[in-house]
FIDOSE-748011 format. One line per field, with one value per residue: residue number from 1; residue in one letter; x, y, z of N, C-alpha, C in turn. Coordinates in Angstrom, 2 decimals. Example, Ala and Ser with C-alpha at 12.3 -4.5 7.8 and 13.67 -1.06 7.14 Angstrom:
REM FIDOSE-748011
n: [1 | 2]
res: [A | S]
n.xx: [13.19 | 12.85]
n.yy: [-5.69 | -2.25]
n.zz: [7.80 | 7.08]
ca.xx: [12.30 | 13.67]
ca.yy: [-4.50 | -1.06]
ca.zz: [7.80 | 7.14]
c.xx: [13.20 | 12.90]
c.yy: [-3.30 | 0.03]
c.zz: [7.80 | 7.87]
//
This chain:
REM FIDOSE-748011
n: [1 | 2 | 3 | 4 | 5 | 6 | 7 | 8 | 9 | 10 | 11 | 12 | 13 | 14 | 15 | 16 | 17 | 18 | 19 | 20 | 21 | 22 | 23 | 24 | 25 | 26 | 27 | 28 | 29 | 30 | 31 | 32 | 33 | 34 | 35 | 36 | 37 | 38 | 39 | 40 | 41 | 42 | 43 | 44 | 45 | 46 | 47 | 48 | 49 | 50 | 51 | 52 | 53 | 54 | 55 | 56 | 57 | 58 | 59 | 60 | 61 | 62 | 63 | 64 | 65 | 66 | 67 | 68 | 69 | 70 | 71 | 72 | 73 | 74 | 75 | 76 | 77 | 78 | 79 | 80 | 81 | 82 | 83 | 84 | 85 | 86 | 87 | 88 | 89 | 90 | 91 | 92 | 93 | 94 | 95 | 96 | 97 | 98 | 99 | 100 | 101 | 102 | 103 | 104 | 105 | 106 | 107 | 108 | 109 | 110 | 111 | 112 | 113 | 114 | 115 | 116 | 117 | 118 | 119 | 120 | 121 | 122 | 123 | 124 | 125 | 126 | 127 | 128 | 129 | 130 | 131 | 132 | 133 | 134 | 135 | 136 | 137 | 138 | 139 | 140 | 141 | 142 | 143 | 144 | 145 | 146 | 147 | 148 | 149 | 150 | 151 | 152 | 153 | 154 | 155 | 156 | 157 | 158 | 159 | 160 | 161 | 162 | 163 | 164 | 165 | 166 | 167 | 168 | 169 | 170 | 171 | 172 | 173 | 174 | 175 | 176 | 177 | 178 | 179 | 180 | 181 | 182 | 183 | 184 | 185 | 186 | 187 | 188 | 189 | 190 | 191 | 192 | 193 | 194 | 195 | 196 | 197 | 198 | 199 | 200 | 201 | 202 | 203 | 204 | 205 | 206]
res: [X | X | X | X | X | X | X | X | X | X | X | X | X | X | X | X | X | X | X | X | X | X | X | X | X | X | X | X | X | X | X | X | X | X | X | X | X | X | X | X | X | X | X | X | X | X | X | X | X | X | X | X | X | X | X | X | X | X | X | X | X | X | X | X | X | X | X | X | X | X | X | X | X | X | X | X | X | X | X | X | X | X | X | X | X | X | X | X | X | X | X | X | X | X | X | X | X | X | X | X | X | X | X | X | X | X | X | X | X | X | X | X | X | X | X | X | X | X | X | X | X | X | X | X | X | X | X | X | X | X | X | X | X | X | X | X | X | X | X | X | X | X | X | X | X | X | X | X | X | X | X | X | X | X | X | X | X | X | X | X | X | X | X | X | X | X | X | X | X | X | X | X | X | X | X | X | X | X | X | X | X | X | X | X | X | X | X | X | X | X | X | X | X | X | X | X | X | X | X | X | X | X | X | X | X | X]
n.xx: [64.61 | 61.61 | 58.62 | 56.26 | 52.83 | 50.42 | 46.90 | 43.98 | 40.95 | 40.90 | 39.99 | 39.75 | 39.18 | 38.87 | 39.32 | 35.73 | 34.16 | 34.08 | 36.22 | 37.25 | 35.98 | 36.46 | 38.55 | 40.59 | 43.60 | 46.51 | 50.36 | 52.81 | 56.12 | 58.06 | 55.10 | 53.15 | 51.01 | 48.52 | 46.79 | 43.52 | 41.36 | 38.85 | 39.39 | 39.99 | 39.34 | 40.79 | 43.34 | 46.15 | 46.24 | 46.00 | 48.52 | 49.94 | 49.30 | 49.96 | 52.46 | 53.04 | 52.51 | 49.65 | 46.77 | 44.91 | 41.03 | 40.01 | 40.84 | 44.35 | 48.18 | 50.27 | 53.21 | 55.53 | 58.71 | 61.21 | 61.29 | 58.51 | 55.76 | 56.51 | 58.01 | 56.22 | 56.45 | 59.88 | 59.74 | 58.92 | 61.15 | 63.17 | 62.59 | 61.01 | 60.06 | 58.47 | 57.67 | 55.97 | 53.46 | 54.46 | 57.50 | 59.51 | 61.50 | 64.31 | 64.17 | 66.15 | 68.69 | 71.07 | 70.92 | 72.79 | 73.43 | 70.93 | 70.49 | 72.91 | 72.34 | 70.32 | 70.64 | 72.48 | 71.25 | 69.53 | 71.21 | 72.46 | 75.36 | 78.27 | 78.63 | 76.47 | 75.50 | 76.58 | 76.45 | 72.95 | 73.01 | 74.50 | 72.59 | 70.41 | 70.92 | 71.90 | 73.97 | 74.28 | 72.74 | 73.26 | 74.75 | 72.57 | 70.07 | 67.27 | 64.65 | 64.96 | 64.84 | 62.79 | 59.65 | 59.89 | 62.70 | 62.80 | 61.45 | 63.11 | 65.08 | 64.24 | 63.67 | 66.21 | 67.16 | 65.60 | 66.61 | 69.28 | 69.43 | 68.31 | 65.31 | 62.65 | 59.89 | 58.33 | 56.21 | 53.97 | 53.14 | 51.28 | 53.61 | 54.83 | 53.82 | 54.80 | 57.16 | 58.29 | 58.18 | 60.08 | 61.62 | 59.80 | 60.17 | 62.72 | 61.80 | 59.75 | 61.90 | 63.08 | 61.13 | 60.84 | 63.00 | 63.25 | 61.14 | 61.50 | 63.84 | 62.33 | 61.39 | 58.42 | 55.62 | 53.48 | 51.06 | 49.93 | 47.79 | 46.83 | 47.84 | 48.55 | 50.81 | 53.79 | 54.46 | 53.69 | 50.33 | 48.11 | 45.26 | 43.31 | 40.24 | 39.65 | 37.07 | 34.73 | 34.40 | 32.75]
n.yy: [143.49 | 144.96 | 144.77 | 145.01 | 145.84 | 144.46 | 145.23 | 143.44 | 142.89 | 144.28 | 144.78 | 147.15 | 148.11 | 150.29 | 149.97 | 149.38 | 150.35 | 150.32 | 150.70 | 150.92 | 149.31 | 145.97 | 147.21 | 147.25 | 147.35 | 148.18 | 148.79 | 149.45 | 149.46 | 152.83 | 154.16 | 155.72 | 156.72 | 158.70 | 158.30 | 159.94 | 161.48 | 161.77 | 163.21 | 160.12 | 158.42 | 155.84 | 156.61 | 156.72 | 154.13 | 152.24 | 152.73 | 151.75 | 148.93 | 147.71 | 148.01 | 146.16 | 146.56 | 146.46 | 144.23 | 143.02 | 142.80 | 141.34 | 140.37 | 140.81 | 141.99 | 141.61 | 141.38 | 141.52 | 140.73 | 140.57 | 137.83 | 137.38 | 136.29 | 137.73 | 136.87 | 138.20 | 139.28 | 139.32 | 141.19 | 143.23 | 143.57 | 144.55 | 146.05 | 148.23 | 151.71 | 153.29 | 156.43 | 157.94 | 159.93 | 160.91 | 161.39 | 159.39 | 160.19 | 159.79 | 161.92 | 162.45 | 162.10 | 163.01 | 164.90 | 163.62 | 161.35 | 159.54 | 159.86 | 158.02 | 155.70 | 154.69 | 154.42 | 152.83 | 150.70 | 150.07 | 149.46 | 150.88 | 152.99 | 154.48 | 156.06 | 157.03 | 157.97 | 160.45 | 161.73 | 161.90 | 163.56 | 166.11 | 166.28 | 167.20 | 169.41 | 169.27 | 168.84 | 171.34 | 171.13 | 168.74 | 168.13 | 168.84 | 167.92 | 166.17 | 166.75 | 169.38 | 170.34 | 171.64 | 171.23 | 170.84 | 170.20 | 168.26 | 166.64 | 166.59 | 165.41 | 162.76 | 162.27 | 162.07 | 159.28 | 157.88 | 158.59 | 157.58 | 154.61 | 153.20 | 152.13 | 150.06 | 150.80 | 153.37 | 153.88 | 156.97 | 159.13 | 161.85 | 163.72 | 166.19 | 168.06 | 169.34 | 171.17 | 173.69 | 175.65 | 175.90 | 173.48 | 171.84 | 171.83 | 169.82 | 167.63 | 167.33 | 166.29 | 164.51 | 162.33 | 162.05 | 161.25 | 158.78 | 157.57 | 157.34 | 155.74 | 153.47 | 153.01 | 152.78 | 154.74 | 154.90 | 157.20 | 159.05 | 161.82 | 165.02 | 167.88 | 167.87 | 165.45 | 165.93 | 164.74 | 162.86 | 161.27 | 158.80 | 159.22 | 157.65 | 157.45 | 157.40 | 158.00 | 159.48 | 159.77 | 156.49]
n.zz: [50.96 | 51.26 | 49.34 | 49.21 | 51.05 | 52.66 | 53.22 | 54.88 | 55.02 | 57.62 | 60.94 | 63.40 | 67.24 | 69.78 | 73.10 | 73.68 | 71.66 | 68.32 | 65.43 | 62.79 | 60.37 | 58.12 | 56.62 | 53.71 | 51.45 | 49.36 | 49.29 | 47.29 | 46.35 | 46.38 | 46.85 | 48.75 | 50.99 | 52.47 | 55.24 | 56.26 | 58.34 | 60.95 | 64.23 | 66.06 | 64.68 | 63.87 | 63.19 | 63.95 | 65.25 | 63.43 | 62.23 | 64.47 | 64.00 | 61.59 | 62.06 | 64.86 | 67.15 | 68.32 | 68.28 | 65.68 | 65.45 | 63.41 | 60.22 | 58.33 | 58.09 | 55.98 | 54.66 | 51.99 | 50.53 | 47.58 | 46.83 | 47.70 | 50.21 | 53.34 | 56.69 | 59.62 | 61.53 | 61.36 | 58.93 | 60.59 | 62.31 | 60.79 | 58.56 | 59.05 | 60.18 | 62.59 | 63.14 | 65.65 | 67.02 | 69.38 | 69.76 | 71.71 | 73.15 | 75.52 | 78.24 | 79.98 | 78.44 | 76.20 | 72.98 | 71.43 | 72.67 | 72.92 | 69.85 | 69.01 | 70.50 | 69.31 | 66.56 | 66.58 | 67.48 | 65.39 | 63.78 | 62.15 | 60.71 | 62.17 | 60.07 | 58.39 | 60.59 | 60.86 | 58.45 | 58.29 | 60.66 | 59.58 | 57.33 | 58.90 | 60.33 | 63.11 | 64.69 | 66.39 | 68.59 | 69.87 | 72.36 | 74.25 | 76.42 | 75.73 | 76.71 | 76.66 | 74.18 | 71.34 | 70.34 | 67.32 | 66.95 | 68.25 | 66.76 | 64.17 | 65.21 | 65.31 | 62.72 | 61.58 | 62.27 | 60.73 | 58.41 | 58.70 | 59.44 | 57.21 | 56.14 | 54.84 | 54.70 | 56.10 | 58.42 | 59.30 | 62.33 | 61.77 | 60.61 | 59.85 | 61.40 | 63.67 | 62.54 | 61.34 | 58.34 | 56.32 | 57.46 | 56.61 | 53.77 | 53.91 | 55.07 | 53.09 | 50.67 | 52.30 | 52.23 | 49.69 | 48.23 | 49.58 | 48.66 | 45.96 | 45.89 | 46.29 | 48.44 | 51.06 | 52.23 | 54.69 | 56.16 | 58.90 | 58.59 | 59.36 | 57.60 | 54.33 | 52.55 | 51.56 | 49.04 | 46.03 | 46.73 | 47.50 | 49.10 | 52.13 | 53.19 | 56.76 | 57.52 | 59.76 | 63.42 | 64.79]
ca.xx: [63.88 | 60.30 | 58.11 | 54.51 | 52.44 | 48.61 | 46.18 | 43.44 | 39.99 | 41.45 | 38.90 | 40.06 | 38.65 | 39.49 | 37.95 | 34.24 | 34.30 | 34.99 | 37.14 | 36.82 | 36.07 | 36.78 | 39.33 | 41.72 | 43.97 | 47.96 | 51.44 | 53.32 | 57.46 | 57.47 | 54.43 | 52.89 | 49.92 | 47.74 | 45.30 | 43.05 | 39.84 | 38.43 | 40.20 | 39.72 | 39.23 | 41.93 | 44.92 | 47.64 | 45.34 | 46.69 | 49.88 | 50.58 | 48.67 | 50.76 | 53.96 | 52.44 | 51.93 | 47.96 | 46.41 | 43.50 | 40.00 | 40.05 | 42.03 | 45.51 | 48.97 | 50.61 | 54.37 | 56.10 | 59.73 | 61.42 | 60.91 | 57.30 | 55.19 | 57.27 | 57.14 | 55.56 | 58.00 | 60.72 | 59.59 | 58.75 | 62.36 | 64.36 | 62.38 | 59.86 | 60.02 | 57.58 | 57.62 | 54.99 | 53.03 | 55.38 | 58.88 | 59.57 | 62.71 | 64.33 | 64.39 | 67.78 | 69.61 | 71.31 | 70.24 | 73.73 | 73.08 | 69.69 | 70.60 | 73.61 | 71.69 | 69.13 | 71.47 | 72.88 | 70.27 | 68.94 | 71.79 | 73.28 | 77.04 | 78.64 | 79.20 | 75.40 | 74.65 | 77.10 | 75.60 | 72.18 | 73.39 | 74.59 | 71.49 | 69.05 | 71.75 | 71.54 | 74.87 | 74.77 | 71.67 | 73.50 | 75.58 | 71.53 | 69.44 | 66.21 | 63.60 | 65.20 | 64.12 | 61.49 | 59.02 | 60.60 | 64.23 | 62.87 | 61.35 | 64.52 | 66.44 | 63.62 | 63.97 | 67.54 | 67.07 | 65.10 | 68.00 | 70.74 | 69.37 | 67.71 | 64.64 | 61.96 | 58.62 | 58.44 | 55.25 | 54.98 | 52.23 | 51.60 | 54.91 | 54.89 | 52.82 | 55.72 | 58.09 | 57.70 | 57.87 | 61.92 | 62.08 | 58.83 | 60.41 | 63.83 | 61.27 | 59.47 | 62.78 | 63.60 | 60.36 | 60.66 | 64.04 | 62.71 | 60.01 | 62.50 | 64.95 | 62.02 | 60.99 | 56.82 | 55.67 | 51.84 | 51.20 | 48.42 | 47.94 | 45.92 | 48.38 | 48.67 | 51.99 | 54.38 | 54.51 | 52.22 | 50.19 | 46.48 | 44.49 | 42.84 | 40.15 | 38.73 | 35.68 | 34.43 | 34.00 | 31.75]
ca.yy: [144.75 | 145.08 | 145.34 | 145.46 | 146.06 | 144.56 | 145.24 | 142.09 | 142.77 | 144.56 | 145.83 | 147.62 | 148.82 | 150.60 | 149.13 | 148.91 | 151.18 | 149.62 | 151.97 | 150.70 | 147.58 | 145.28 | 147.99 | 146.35 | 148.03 | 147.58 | 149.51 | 149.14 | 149.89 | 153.52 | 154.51 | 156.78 | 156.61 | 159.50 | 157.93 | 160.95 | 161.08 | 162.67 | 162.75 | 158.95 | 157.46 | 154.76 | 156.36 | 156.13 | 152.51 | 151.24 | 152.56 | 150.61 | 147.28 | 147.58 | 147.81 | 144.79 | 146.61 | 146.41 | 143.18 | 143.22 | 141.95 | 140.90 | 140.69 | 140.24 | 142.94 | 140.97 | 141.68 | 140.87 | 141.33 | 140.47 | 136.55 | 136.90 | 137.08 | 137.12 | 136.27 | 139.78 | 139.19 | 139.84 | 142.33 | 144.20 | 143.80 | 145.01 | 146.74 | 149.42 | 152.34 | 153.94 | 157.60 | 158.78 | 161.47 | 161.02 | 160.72 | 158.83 | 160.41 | 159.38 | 163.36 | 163.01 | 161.86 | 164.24 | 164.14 | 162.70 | 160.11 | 159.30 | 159.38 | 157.06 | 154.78 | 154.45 | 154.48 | 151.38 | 149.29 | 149.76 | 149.08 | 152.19 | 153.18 | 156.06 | 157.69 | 157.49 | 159.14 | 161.46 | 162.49 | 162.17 | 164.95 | 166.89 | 166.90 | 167.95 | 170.52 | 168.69 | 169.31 | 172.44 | 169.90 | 166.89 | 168.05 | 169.18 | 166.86 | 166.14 | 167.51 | 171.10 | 170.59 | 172.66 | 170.00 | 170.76 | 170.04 | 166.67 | 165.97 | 166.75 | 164.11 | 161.38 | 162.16 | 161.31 | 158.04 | 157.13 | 158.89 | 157.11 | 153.00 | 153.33 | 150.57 | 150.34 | 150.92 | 154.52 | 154.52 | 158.57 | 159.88 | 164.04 | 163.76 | 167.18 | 168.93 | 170.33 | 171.58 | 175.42 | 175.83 | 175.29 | 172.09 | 170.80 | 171.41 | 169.14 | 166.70 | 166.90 | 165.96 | 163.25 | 161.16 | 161.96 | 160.35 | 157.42 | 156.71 | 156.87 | 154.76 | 152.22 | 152.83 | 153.28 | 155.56 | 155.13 | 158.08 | 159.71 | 163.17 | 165.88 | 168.51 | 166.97 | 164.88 | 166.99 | 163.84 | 162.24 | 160.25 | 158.39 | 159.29 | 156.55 | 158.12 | 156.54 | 158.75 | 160.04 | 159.04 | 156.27]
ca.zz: [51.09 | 51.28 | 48.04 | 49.38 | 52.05 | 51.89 | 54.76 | 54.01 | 55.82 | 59.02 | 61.89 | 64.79 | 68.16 | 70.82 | 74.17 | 73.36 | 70.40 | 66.44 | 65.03 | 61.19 | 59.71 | 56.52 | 55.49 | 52.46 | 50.66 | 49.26 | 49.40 | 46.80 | 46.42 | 45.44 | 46.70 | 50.02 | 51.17 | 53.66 | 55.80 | 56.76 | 58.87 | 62.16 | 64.77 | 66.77 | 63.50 | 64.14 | 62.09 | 64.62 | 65.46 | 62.01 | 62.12 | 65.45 | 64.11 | 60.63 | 63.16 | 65.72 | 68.48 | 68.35 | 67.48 | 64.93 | 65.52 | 62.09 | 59.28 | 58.43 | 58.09 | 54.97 | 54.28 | 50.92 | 49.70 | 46.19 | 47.05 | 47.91 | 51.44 | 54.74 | 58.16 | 59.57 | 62.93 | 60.62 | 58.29 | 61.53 | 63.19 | 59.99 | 57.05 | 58.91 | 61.17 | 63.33 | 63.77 | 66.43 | 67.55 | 70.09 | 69.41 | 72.94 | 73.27 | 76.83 | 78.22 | 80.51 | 77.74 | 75.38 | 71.90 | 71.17 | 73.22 | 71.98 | 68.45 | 69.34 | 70.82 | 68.88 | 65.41 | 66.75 | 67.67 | 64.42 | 62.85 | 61.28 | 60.85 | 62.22 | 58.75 | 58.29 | 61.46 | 60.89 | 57.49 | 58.56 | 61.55 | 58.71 | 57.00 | 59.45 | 61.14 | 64.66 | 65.63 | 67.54 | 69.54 | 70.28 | 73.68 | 75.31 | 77.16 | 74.79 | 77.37 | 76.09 | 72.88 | 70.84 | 69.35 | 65.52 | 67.11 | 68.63 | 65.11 | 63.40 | 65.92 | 64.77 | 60.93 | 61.61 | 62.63 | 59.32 | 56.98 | 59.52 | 59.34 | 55.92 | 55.91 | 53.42 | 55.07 | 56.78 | 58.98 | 59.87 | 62.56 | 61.99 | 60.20 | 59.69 | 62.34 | 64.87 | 61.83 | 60.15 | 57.15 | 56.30 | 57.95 | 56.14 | 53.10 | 53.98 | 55.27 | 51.62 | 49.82 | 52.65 | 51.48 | 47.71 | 47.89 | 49.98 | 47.30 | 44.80 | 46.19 | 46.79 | 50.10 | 50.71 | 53.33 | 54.93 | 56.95 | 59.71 | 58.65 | 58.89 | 56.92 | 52.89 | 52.47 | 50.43 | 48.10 | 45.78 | 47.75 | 47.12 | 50.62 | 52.68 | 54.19 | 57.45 | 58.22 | 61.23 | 64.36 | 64.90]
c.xx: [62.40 | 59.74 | 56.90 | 54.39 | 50.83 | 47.97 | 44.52 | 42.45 | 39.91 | 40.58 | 40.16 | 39.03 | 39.15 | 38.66 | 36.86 | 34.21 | 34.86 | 35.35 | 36.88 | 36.69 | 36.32 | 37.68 | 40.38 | 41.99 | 45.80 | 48.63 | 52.22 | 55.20 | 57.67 | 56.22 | 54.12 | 51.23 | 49.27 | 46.88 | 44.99 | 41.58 | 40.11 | 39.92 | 39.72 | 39.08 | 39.55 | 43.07 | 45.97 | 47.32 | 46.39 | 47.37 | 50.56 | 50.34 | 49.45 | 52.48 | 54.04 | 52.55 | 50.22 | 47.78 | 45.20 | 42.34 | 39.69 | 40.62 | 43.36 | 46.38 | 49.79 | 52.01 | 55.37 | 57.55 | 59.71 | 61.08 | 59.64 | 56.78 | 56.43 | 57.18 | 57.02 | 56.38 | 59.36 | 60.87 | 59.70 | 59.75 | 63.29 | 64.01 | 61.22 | 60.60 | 59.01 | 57.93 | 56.21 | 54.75 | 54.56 | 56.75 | 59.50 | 60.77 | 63.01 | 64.84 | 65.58 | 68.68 | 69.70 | 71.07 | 71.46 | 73.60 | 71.79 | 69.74 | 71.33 | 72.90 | 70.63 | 69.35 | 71.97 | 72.08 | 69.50 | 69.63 | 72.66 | 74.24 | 76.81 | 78.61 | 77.94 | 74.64 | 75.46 | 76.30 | 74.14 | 72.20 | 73.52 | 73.19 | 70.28 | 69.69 | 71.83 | 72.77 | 75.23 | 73.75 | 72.11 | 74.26 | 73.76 | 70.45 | 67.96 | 64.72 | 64.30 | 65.12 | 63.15 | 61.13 | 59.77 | 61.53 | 63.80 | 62.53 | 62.29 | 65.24 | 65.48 | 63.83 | 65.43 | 67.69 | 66.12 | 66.27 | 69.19 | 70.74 | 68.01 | 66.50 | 63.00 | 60.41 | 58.61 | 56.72 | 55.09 | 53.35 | 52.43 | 53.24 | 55.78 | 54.64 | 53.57 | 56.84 | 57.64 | 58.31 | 59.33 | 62.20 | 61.22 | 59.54 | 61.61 | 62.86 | 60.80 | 60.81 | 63.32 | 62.57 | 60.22 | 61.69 | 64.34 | 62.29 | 60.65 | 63.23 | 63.85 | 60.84 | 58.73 | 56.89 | 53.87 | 51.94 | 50.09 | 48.60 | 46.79 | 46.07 | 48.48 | 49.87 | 52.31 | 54.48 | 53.83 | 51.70 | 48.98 | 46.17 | 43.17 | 41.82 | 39.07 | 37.79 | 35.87 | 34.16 | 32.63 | 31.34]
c.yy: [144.51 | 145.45 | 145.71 | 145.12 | 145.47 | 144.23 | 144.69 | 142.46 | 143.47 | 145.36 | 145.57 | 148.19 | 149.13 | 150.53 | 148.58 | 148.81 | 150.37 | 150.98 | 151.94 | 148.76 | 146.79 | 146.52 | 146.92 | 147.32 | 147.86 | 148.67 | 148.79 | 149.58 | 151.46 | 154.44 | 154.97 | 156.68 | 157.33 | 158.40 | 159.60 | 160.29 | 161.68 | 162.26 | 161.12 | 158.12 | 156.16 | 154.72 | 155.84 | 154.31 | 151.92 | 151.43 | 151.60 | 149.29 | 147.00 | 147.38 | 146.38 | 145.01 | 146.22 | 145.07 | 143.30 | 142.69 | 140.79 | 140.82 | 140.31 | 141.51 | 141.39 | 141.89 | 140.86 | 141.50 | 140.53 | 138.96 | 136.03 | 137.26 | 136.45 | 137.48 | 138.11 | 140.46 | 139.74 | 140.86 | 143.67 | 144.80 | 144.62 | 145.69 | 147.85 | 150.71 | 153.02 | 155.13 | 158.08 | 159.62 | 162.32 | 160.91 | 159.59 | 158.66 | 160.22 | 161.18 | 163.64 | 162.55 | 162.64 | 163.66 | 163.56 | 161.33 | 158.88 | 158.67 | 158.42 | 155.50 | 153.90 | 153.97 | 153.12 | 150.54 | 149.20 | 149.19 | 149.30 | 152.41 | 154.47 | 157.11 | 157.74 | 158.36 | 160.35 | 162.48 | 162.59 | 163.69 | 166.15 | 167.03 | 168.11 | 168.86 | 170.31 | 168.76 | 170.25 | 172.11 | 168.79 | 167.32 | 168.42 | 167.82 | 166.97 | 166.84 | 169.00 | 171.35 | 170.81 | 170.98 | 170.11 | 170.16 | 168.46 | 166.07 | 165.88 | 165.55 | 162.84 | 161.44 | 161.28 | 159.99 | 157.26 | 157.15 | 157.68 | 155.61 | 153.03 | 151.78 | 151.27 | 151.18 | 152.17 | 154.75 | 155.94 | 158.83 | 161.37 | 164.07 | 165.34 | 168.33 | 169.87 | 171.11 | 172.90 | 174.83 | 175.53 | 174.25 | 171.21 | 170.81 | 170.07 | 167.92 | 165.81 | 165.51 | 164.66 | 162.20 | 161.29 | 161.17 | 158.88 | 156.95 | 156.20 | 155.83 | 153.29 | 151.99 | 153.13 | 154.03 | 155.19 | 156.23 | 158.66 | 161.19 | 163.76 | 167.37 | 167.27 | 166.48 | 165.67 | 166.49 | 163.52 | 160.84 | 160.14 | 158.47 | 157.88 | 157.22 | 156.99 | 157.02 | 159.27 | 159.44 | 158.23 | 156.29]
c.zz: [50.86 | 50.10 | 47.99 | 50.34 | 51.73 | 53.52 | 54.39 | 55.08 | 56.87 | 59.75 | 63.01 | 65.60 | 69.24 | 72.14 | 73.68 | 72.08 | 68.88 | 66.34 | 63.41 | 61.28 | 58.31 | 56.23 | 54.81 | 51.67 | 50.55 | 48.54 | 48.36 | 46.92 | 45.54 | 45.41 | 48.14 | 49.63 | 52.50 | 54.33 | 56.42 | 57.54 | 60.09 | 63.25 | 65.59 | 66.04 | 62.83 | 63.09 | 62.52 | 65.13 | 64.49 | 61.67 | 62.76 | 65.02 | 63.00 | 61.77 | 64.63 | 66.89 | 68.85 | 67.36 | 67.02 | 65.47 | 64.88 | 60.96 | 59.61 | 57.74 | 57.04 | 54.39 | 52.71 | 50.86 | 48.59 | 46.22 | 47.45 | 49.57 | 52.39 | 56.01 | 58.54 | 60.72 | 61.91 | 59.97 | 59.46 | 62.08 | 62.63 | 58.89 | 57.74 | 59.91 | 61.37 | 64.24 | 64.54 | 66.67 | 68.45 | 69.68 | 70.48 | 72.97 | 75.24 | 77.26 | 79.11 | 79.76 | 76.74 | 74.07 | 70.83 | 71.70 | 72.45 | 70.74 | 68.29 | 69.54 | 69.50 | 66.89 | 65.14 | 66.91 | 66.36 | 63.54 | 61.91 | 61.45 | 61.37 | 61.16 | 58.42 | 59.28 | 61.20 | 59.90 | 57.74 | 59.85 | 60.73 | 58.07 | 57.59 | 60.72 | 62.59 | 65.24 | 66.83 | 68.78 | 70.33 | 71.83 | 74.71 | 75.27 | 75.81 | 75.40 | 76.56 | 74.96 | 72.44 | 70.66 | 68.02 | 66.02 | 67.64 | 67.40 | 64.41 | 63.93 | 65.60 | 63.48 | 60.89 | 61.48 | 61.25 | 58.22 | 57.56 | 59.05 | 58.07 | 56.39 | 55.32 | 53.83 | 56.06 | 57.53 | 59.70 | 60.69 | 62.56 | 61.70 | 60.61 | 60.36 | 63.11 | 63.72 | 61.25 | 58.92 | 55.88 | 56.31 | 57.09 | 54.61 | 53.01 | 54.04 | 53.83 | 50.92 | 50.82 | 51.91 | 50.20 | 47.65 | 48.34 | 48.90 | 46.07 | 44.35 | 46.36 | 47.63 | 49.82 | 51.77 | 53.71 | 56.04 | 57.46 | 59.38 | 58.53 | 57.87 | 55.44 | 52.94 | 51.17 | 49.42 | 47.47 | 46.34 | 47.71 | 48.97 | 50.90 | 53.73 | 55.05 | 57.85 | 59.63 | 62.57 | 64.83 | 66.13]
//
């Protein structure tokens, strides 16, 4: 399992544009962390470059578990997930399908998707195609998929943004019981994380 997270110098840019530079700063087991700042500030930037889609300019994405640092290919394949703006749900597949899919390749049992279904009430959802879903109801079928294949590192963009006011609380109590259990969370927001959580802010657009 994953015990820390340390982001060592790291500039980004997007085309021309720097986005930030020299940022450093470290995730501990246990702990959540906002990044805030304008919009095109490079939050969702350093969610993707912490996950290895985006390669840095500079700097280095530094993975530790209980044995010390490890390879970042690895950490990436089996200890994080990356919730997006987007959910990048496939929209002719039902959100049984979807969740199926997507349950398995991570890794997760049936009796965890089942109970994760149960949690976030997605049953009377799972026989309709995912295009026919509100935004909250597609958020609800990505939460799933964190409760379902449990792994330590919860990257979240606008976690919260498509959910009222009901759902944000369930959401609350999913990452309090992450943190608990361990897990860290870094997250792009412009709403406060329902958790306690030290903010990272990247400024404004340069």
């Amino acid at each position: 399992m994953l015990t820390r997270l340390e982001i060592e110098g790291l500039t980004l840019s997007r085309g021309e544009r720097r986005l930030f530079a020299g940022l450093s700063f470290a995730l501990a087991a246990g702990e959540a962390a906002a990044l805030t700042g304008a919009n095109g500030s490079g939050k969702t930037s350093l969610l993707r470059a912490v996950a290895g889609f985006i390669r840095p300019d500079a700097g280095a994405v530094v993975f530790h578990d209980a044995t010390g640092m490890t390879e970042a290919e690895t950490a990436r394949r089996s200890a994080l997930h990356l919730l997006g703006h987007h959910e990048g749900l496939k929209p002719q597949r039902t959100a049984r399908q979807e969740l199926g899919f997507q349950i398995e390749w991570l890794g997760g049992s049936a009796v965890a998707l089942d109970a994760a279904v149960a949690r976030l009430k997605l049953a009377p959802l799972l026989d309709l195609e995912t295009r026919k879903l509100s935004a909250g109801q597609r958020r609800r079928l990505s939460l799933a998929r964190l409760v379902a294949a449990p792994r330590a590192l919860w990257l979240l963009d606008e976690p919260l943004a498509p959910l009222d006011e009901a759902w944000r609380s369930v959401a609350a109590e999913l990452m309090a019981e992450h943190l608990a259990g361990g897990g860290m969370i870094l997250a792009a927001v412009h709403d406060p994380l329902p958790v306690p959580a030290r903010s990272l802010d990247l400024g404004g657009v340069q």
